[in-house]
PAKEDO-265309 format. One record per residue: x, y, z of N, C-alpha, C in turn. Coordinates in steps of 0.001 Angstrom, whole numbers, plus 500000, padded with zeros to 6 digits. Layout:
N
n.X,n.Y,n.Z,ca.X,ca.Y,ca.Z,c.X,c.Y,c.Z
X,Y,Z,X,Y,Z,X,Y,Z;
...
//
This chain:
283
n.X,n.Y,n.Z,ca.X,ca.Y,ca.Z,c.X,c.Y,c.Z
481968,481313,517910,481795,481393,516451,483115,481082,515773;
482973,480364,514713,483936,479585,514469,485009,481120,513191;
486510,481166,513537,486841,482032,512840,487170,481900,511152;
486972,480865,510686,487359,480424,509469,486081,481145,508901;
484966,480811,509432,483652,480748,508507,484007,482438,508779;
483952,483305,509331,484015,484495,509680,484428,485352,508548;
485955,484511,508224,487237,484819,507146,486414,484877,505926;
485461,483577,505920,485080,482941,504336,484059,484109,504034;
483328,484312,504970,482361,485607,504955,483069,486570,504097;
483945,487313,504855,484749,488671,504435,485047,487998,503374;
485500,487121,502739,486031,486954,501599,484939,486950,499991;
483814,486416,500788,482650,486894,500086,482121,487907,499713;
482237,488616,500601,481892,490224,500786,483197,490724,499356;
483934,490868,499683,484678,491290,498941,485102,490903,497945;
484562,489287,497217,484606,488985,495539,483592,489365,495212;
482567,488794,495871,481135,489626,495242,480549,487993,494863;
481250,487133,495220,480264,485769,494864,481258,484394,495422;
480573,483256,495478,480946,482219,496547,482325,481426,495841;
481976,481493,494184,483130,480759,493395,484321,481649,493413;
484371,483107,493524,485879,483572,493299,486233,483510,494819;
485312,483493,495997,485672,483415,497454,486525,482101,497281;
485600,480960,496880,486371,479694,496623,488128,479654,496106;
488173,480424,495192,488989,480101,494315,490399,480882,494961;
490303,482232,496081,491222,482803,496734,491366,482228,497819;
490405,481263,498248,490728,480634,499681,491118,479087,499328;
491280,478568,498525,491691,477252,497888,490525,476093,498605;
489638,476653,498377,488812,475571,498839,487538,475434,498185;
486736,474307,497617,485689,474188,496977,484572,475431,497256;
483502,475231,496164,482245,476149,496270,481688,475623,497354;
481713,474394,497315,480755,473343,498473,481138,473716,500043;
482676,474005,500076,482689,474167,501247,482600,475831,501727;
482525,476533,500613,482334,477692,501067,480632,478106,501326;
479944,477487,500692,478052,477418,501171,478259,476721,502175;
479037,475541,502470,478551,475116,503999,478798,475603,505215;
480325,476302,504953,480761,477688,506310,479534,478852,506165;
479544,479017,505287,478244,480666,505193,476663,479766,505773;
476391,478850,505550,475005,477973,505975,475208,477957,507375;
476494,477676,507989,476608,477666,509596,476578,478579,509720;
477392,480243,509242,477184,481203,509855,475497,481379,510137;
474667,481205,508944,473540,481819,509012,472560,480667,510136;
473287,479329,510177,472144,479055,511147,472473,479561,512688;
473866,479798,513338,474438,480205,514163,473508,481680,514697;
473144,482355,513170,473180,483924,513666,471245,483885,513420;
470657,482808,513045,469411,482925,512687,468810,483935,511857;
469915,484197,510582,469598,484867,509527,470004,484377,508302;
469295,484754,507079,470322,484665,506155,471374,485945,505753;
472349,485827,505123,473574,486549,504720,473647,487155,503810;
473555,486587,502745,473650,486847,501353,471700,486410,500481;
472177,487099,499263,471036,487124,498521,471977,486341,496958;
471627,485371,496567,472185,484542,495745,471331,485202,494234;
472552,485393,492859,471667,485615,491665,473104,485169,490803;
472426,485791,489599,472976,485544,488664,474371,486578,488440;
474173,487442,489354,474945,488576,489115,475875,488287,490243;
475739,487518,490780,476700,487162,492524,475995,486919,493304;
476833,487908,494521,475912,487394,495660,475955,489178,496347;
474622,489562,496903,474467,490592,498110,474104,490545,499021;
474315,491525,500245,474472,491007,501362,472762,491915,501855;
472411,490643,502905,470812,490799,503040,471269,491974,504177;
470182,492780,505011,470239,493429,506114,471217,492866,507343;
471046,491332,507519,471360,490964,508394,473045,490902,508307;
473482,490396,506641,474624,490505,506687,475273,491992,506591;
474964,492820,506481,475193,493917,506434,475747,494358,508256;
474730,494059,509067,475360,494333,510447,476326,493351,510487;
476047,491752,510419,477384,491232,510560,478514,491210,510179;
478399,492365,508790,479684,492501,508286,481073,493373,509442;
480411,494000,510176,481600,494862,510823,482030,493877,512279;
480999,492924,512353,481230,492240,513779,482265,491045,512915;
482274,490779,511621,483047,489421,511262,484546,490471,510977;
484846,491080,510638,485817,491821,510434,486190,492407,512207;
485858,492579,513287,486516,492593,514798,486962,491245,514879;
486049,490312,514939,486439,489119,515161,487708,488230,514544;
487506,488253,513059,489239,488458,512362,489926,488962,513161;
490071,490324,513379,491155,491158,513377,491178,490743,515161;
490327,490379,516172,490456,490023,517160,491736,488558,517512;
491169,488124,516307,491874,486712,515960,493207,486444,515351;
493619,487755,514195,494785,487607,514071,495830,488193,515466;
495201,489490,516026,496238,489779,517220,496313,489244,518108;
495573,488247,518266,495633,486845,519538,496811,486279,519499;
496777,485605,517905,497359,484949,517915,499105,485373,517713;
499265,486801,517053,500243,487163,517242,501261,487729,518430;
500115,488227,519193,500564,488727,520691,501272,487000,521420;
500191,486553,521515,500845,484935,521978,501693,484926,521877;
502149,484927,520249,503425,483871,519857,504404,485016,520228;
504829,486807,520584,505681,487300,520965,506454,487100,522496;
508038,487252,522118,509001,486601,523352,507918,487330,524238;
508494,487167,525597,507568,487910,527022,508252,488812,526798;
509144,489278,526182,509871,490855,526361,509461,492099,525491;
508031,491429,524573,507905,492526,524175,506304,492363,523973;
505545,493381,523946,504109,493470,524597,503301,493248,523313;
503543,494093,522311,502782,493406,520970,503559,493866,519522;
502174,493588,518453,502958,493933,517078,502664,494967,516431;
503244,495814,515595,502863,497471,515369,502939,496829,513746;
502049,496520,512854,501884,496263,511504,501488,497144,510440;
502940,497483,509979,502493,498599,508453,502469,498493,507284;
501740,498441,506366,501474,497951,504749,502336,499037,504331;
502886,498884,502962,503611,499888,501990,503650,499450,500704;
503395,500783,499938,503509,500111,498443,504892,500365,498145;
505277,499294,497149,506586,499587,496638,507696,500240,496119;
506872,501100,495574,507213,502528,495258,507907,503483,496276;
507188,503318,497682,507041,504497,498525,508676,504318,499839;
508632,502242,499555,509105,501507,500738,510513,501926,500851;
511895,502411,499787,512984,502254,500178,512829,504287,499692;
513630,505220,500730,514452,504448,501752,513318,504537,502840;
512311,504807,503204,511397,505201,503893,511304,504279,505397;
510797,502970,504364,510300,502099,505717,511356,501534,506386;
512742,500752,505677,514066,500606,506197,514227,501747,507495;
514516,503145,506870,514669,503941,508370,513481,503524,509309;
512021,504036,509228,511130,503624,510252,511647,502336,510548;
512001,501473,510679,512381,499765,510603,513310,500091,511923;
514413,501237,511761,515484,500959,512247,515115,502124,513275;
514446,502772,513437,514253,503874,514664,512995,503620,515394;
512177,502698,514744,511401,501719,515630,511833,500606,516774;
512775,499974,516219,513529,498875,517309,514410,499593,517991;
514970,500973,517534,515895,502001,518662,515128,502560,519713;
514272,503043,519166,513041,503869,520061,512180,503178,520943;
511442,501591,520406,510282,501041,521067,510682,499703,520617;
512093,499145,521521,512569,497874,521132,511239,496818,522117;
509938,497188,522656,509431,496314,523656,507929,495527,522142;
507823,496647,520743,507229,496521,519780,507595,495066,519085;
506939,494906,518420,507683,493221,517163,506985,494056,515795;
507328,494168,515065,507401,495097,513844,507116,493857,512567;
505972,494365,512167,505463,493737,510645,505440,494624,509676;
506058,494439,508600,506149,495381,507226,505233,494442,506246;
504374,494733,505516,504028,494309,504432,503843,494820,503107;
504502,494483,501836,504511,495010,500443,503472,494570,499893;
502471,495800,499504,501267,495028,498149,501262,496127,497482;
499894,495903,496804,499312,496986,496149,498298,497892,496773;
498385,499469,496572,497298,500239,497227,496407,499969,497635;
495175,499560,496413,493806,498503,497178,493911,497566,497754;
495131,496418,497853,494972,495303,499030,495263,496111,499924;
496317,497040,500070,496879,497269,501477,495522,498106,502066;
494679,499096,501504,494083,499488,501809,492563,498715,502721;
492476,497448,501549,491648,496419,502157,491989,495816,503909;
493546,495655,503678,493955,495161,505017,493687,496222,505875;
494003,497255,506192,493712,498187,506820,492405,498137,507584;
491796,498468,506026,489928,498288,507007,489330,497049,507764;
490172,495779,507429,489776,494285,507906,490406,494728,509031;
491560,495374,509998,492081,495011,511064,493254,494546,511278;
493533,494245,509714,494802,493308,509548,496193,493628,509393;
495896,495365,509218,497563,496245,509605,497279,497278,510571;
497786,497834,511106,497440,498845,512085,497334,500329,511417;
497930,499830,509640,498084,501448,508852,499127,500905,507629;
499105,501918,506982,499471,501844,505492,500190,503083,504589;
501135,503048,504178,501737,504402,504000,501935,504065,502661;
500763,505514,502224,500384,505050,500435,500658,506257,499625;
501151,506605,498465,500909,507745,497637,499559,508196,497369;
499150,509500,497938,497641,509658,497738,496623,509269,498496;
496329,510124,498782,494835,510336,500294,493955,509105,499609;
493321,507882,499675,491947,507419,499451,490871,507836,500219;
489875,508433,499705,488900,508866,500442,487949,507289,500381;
487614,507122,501364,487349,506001,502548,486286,506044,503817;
485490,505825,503814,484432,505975,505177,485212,505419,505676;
485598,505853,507246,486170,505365,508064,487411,505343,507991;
487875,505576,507052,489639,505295,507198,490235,507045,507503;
491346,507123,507987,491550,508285,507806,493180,508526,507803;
493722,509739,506577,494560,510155,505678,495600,510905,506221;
496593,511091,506811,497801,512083,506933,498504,512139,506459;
499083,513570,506199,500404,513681,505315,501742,513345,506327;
502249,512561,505666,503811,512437,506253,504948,513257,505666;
505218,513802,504103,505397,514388,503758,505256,514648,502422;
505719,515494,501736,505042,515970,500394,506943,515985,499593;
506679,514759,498674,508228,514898,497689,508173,515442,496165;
508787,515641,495485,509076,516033,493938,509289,514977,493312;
509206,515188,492335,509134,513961,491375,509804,515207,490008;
511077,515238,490013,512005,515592,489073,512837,515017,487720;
512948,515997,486766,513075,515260,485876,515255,514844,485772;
515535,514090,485378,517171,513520,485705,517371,512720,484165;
518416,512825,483685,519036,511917,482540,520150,511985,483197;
520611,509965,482450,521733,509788,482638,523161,510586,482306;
523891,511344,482897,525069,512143,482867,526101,511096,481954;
526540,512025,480614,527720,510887,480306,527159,509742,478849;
525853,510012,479108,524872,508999,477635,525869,508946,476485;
525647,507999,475779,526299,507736,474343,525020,508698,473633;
525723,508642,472136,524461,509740,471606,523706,508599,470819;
523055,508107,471316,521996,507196,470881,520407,507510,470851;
519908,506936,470099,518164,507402,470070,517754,507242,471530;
518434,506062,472315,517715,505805,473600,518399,507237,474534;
519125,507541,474342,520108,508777,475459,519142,509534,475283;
518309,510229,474412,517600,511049,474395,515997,511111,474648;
515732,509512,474910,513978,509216,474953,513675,509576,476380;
512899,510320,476886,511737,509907,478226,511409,508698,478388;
511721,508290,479400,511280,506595,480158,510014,507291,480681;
508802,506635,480299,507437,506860,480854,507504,505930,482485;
507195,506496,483537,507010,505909,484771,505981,506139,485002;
505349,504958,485475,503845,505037,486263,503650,505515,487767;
503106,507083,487674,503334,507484,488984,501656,507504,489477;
500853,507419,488704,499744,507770,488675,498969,508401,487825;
497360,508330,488204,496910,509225,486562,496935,510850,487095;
497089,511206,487974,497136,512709,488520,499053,513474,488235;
499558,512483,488001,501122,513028,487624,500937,512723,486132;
500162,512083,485548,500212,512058,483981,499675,512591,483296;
497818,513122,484100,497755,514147,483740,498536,515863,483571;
499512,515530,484221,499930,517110,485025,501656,516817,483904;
501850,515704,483565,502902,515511,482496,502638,515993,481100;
501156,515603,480537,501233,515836,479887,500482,516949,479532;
499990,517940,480402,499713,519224,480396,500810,520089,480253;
502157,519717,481079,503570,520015,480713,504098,520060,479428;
504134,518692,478756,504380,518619,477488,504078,518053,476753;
502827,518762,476095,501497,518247,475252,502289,518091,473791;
503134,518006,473741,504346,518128,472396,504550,516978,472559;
504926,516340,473614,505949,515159,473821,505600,513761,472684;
506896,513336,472442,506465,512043,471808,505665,510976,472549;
505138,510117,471860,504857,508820,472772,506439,508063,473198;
506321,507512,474459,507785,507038,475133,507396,505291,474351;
509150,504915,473880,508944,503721,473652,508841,502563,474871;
509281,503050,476099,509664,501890,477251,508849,502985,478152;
508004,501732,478540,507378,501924,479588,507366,501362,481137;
507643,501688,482287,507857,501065,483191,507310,501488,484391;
506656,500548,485121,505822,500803,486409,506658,500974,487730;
507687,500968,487938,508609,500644,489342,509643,501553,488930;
509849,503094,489218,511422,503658,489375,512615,503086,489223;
512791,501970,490725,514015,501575,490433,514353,500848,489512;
513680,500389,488962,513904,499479,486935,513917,500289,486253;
513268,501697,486364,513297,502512,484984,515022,503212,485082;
515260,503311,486756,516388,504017,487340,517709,503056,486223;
517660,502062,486789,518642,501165,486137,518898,500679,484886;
517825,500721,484100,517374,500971,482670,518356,502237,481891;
517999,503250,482385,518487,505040,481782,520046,504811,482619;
520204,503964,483619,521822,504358,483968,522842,503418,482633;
521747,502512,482553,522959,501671,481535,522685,502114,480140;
521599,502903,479424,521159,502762,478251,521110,504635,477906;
521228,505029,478665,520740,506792,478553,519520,506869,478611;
519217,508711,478682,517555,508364,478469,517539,509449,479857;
516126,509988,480133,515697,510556,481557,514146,510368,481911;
513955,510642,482705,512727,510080,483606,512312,510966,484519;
510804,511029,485156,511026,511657,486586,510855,510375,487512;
511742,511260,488216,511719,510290,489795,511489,511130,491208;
511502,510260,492193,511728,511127,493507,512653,511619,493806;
513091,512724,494415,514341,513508,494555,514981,512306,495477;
514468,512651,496656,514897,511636,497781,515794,510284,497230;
515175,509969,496439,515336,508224,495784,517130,508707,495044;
516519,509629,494287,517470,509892,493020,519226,510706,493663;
518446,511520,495216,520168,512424,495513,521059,511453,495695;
521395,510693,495646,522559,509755,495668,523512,509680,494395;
522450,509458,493040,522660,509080,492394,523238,510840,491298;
522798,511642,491929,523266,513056,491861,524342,513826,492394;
524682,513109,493680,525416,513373,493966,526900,512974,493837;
526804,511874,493096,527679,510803,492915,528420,511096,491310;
527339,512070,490392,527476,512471,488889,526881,511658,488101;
526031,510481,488098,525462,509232,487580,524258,509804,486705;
523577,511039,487365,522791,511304,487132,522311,513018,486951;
522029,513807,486365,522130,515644,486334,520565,515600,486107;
520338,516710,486698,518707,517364,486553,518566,517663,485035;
517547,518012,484764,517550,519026,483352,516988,520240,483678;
518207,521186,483202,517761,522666,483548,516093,522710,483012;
515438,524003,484300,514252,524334,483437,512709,523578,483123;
512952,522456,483821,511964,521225,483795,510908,521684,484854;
509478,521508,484629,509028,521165,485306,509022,520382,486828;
508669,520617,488240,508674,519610,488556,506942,519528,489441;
506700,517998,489909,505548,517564,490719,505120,517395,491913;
504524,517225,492750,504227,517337,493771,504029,515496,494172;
504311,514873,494886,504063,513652,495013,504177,513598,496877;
502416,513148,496902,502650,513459,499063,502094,511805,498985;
503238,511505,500342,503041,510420,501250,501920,510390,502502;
501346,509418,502850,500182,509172,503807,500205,508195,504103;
499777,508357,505716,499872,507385,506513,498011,506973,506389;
497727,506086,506311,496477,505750,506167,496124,504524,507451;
495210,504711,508418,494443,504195,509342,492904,504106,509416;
492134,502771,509995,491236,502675,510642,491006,504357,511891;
489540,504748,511554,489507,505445,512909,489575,505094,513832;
488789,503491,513421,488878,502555,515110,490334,502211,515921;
491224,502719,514878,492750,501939,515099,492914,502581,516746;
493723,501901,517282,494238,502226,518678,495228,502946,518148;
494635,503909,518741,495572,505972,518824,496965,505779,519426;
496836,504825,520234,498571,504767,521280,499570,504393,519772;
499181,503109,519376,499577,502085,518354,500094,503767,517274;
498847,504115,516596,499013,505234,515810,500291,506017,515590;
500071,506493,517089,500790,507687,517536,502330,507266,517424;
502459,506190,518052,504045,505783,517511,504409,505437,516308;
503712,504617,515198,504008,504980,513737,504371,506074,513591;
502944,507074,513435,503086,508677,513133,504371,509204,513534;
505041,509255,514787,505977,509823,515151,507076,508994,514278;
507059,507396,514272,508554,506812,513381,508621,507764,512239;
506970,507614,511238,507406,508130,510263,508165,509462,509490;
507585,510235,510716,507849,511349,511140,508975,511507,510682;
509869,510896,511799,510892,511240,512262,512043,510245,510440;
511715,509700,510264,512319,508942,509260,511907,509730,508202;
511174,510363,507759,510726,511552,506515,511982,512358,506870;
512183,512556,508394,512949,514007,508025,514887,513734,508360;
514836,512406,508162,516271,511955,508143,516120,511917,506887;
515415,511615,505572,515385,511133,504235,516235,512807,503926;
515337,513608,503964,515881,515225,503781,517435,515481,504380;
518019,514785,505356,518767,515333,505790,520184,514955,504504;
//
């Protein structure tokens, strides 16, 4: 069975119709009905149910959905095992969102090739729902995300549980900005829980999705924010940056997120990197 048409499948499955499959795989509508027409004469079913609303998947595609997603994921570790030197046996692949990645995955990075130099190590940066998508396709071995997704089949561990504290720049000019809250996007469960804190608060004029921009923002301009402790003791310790007495602080937990099907060996050595790299972050 041919693995492209396999791909074009899953890719269907997951726009919900043949033109946006088209349009993420750079290839015509035409040729995406003629890979799905072979699948279905191959498997002596049809796949999909064609309307106005998209496309759904008939009974038949429904079982073939979990056999086209092995077969991928059969297909990408083929081909990656192959291409590794003979000195090392395979690839241990972990998604991370951006937020979560420095200093986190750098250490795992570096006590992975100390510990299990016989591994070849893939990091990948997205967003929660792709990485999460990759996960269930086969296509990372796991994913270390802010926040459990509840998931058939996938399953959630805590790696550890950080603060999310509030810090202004030490030293501010007395400017309107020295004194504003930088709004950070931590989630809607820290914004709810912000502004249950301080239902007073103004609306923030600057808004910013990524820490380390809001970080660098309030160091040159004044201003405070919450951030991760972890992220921020440097910058505390150094005087760049002071807590504010009396503040609130949040709860923000890390997770390692896996396939159940994932191979437990594979697992088990993440789990332990991360482990072990959570509790150098503390040190």
């Amino acid at each position: 069975m041919d693995i492209t048409s396999a791909r074009t499948f899953l890719e269907v499955v997951k726009t919900g119709s043949f033109a946006a499959a088209a349009a993420n795989l750079h290839v015509t509508q035409t040729a995406i009905g003629a890979r799905i027409r072979v699948l279905e004469q191959e498997l002596g079913r049809p796949l999909f149910v064609r309307n106005k609303l998209g496309t759904q998947l008939t009974a038949a595609g429904q079982k073939f959905h979990c056999f086209a997603i092995s077969l991928v994921r059969l297909s990408e570790q083929a081909v990656r095992s192959i291409a590794l030197p003979h000195e090392q046996d395979a690839v241990v692949s972990i998604g991370t969102e951006l937020s979560i990645s420095d200093p986190l995955v750098p250490l795992w990075l570096v006590w992975m090739r100390r510990t299990y130099p016989q591994f070849a190590l893939s990091v990948r940066v997205d967003t929660a729902e792709r990485l999460i998508e990759q996960v269930q396709e086969g296509l990372l071995d796991a994913a270390i995300l802010y926040g459990a997704p509840r998931k058939i089949g996938l399953i959630a561990e805590l790696i550890f549980e950080e603060k999310l504290v509030l810090a202004e720049a030490k030293g501010s000019t007395q400017s309107a900005a020295s004194h504003e809250t930088v709004r950070i996007d931590w989630g809607e469960e820290f914004s709810d829980a912000f502004h249950a804190a301080f239902p007073a608060a103004p609306p923030s004029t600057v808004a910013v999705s990524y820490g380390p921009l809001a970080l660098e923002y309030i160091l040159a301009v004044g201003g405070r924010g919450y951030f991760r402790r972890g992220f921020i003791k440097p910058y505390l310790k150094d005087g760049l940056l002071t807590l504010v007495p009396n503040s609130p602080e949040f709860s923000y937990s890390a997770y390692v997120i896996h396939s159940a099907r994932a191979d437990e060996s594979i697992i088990a050595h993440i789990r332990e990197g991360l482990r072990a790299s959570s509790a150098g972050m503390a040190d």
